[in-house]
N, C-alpha and C positions, 0 to 999 in steps of 0.2 A: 504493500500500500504506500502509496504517496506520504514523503514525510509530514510531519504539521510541527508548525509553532505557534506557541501561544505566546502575545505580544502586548504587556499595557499599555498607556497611553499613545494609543494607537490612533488618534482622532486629530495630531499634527504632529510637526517638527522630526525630528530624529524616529520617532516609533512609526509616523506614517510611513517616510522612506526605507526604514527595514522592511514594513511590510510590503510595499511594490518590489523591494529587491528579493525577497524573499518567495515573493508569487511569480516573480521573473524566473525563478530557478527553479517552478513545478512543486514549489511547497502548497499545502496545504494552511489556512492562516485562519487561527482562532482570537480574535482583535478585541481588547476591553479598554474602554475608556467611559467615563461619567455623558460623553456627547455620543451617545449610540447614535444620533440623528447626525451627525458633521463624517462618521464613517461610512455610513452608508451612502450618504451626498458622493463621498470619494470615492467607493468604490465606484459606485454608478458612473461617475467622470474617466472613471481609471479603464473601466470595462472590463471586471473584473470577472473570474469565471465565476459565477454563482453555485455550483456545485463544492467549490473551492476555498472558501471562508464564512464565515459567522462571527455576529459580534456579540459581545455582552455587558450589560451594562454595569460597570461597578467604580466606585470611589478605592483606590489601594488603604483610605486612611481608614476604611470601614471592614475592620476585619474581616467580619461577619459578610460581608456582600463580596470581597474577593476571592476569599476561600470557599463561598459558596460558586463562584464564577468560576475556580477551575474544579471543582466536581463535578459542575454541569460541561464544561470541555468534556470531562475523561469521561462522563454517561453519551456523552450526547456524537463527540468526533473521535474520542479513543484518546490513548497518552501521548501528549506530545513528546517529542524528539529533543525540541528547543523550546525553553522554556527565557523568552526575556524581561528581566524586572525591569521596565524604561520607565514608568513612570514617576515624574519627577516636578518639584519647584525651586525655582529660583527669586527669593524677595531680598533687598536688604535692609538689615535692621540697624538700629539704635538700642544698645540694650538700657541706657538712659530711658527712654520710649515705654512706661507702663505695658502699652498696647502693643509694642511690638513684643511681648513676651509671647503672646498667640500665634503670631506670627513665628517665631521661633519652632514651638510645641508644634504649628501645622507642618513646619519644615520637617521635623525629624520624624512625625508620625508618616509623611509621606513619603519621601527620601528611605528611609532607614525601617519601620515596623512593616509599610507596604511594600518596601522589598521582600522583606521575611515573610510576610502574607502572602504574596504571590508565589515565592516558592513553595509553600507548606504540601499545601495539595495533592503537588505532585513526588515528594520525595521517597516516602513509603512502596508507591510502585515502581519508581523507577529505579528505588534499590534491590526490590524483585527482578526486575527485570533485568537488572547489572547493565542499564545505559541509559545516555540521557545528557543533558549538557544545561545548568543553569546560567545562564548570561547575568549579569551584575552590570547596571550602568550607572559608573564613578563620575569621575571626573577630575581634571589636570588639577582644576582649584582647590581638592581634597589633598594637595601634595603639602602646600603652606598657605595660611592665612590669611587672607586680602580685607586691609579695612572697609568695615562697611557691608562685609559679605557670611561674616563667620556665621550664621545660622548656615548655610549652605556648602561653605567649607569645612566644618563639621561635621554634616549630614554625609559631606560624600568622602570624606578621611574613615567615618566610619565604615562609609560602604565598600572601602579598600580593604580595610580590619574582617571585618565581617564575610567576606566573600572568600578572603584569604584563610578564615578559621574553615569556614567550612568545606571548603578545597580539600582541608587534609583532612574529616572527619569523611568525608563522601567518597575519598581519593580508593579503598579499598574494593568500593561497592560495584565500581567501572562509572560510575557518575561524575560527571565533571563540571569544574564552576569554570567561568572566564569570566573575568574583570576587564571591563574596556572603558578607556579614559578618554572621553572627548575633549579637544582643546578648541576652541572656538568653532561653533558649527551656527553658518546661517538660520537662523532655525524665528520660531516668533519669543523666544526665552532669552535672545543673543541684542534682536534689534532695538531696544528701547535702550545698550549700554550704552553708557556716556565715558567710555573710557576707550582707548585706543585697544584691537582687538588682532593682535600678528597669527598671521597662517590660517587666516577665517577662513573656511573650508566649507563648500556647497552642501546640504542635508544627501541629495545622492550620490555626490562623491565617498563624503563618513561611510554611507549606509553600504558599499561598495566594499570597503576594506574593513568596516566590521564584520559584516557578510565573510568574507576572506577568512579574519583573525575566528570567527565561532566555529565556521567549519574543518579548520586547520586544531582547534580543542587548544588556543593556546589561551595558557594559564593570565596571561596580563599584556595587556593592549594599549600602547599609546595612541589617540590618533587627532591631528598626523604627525607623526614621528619627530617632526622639530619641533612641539609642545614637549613632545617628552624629555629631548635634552633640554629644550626652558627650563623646565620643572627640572632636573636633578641638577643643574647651575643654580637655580635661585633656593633650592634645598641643602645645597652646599656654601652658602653663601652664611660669614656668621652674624647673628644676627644686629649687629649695631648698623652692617653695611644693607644688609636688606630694608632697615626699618627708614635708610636714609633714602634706599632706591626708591619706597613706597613713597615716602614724603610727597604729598601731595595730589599724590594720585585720587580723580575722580571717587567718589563711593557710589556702588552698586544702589539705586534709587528702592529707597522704603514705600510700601503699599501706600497708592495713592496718589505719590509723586509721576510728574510728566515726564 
């Protein structure tokens, strides 16, 4: 049978483009995001095969409604192959900011728990099954800290940590995680920065060599590859000179802001 992958935030940016690259290659595509109505607008644009995908509608921050979203997958199209946690936000906070403490909390609940919710579902069978490959989407910003941004570099330092633990608990079963780190991807997450953004990199370009790095099962992903030597230059840098490089750099705009 035709593989499948199950893909959150699937209804823009980075998760719509896995999923046209991913249909491109004869997958089979089970697609969740809270705008069940904007995926199926695209597929219908996309000309999708309709035998070939289904969507489902869940929040990742809502336990209960994503883990019920991949039991109905594995009743309804069988277990998938590829499992990707994409779903994701980007605000930035003031932790001065009362109100941005919610903001925070909505970060990591969705970042970080509906990662972990999105995999749960499926790890039971597919350590039965001895295969199966979880996808983890990090990010370069989870490498060090950018003011203005730390709810979200946080969120995704964690999703390095996290992906990486579970790599070697799953690593026995034939189950495999891959971590892939986007560095700046045109996406609708990328266009409202107000800060200068090197080797911004097209949504179906990424979706192209993440494609590449999942089915190659490789354990950590930069993309594209000059974020990644950014990131171990500025993680090597000690911190009195990085905090001088930062000086002054724009901050990621808090809920609300233009």
């Amino acid at each position: 049978m035709t593989r499948l992958v199950f893909i959150t935030g699937a209804s823009s940016g980075i998760g719509q483009a896995l999923a046209a690259r991913f249909h491109r290659a004869g997958h089979r595509l089970a697609l969740v995001a809270r705008r069940v109505d904007e995926v199926e607008r695209w597929a219908a644009e996309q000309r999708l095969d309709a035998g070939r995908w289904k969507a489902y509608r869940a929040d990742v921050r809502d336990v209960e409604a994503i883990t019920a979203a991949g039991r109905e997958c594995i009743a309804t199209q069988g277990l998938p192959d590829v499992v990707v946690a994409n779903a994701g936000i980007s605000v930035g906070v003031d932790t001065a900011e009362l109100a941005d403490l919610e903001v925070i909390r909505a970060t990591y609940e969705t970042n970080n728990l509906g990662l972990a919710a999105t995999f749960q579902p499926f790890i039971a069978a597919m350590r039965e099954r001895r295969s199966g490959t979880l996808v983890g989407m990090a990010s370069v910003a989870g490498i060090r800290g950018l003011p203005g941004h730390g709810a979200y570099c946080a969120s995704k330092a964690a999703v390095i940590s996290y992906c990486e633990s579970l790599r070697g608990e799953l690593r026995p079963s034939g189950v495999r995680v891959v971590t892939i780190l986007p560095g700046y991807i045109d996406t609708p997450l990328t266009r409202g920065n107000r800060y200068s953004m090197p080797f911004l990199m097209p949504a179906d370009a990424f979706a192209d060599r993440a494609y590449a790095a999942i089915a190659a099962q490789a354990s950590y992903r930069v993309i594209p590859w000059q974020m990644g030597v950014v990131a171990k230059l500025m993680r090597a840098l000690p911190n009195p000179l990085f905090d001088r490089l930062l000086a002054g750099r724009p901050r990621k705009q808090r809920r609300g802001q233009a």
